[in-house]
C-alpha positions in Angstrom: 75.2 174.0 159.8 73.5 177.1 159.7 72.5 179.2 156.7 71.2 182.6 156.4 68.8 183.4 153.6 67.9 187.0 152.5 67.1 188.6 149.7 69.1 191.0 147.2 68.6 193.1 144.1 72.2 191.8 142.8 72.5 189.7 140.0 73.2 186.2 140.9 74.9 184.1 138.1 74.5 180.4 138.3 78.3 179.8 138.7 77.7 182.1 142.2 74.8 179.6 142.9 77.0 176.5 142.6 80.3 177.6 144.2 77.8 178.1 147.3 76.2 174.7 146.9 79.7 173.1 146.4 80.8 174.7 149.8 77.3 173.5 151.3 78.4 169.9 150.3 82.0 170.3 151.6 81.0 171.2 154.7 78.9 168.5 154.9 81.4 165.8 154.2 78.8 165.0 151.2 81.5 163.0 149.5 82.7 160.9 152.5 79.0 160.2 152.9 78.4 159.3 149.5 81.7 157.1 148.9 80.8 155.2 152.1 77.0 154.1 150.9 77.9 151.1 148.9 77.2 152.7 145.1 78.9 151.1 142.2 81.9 152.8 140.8 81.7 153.5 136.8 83.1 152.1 134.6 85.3 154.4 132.3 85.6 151.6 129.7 82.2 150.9 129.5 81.4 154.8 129.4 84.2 155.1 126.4 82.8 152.0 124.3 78.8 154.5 124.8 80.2 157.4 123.5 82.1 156.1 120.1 
């Protein structure tokens, strides 16, 4: 993957920073990589008990 990096005077929001990361990661296949290393999944009952 290639990326070009240059500098601008425009304003640069941090939701135009992220939608560029999350297309980074697409590409990528981030989440194929990341659902094939062996992490545990959460547990959404454990999380609900943590937050009441």
């Amino acid at each position: 993957m290639e990326v070009e990096l240059r500098f601008t005077d425009k304003e640069i929001t941090p939701w135009g920073g992220m939608a560029l990361m999350k297309r980074m990661l697409d590409r990528m296949g981030f989440d194929t990589a990341l659902g094939g290393c062996g992490l545990p999944m959460p547990d959404p009952i454990a999380a609900t008990r943590r937050c009441s």
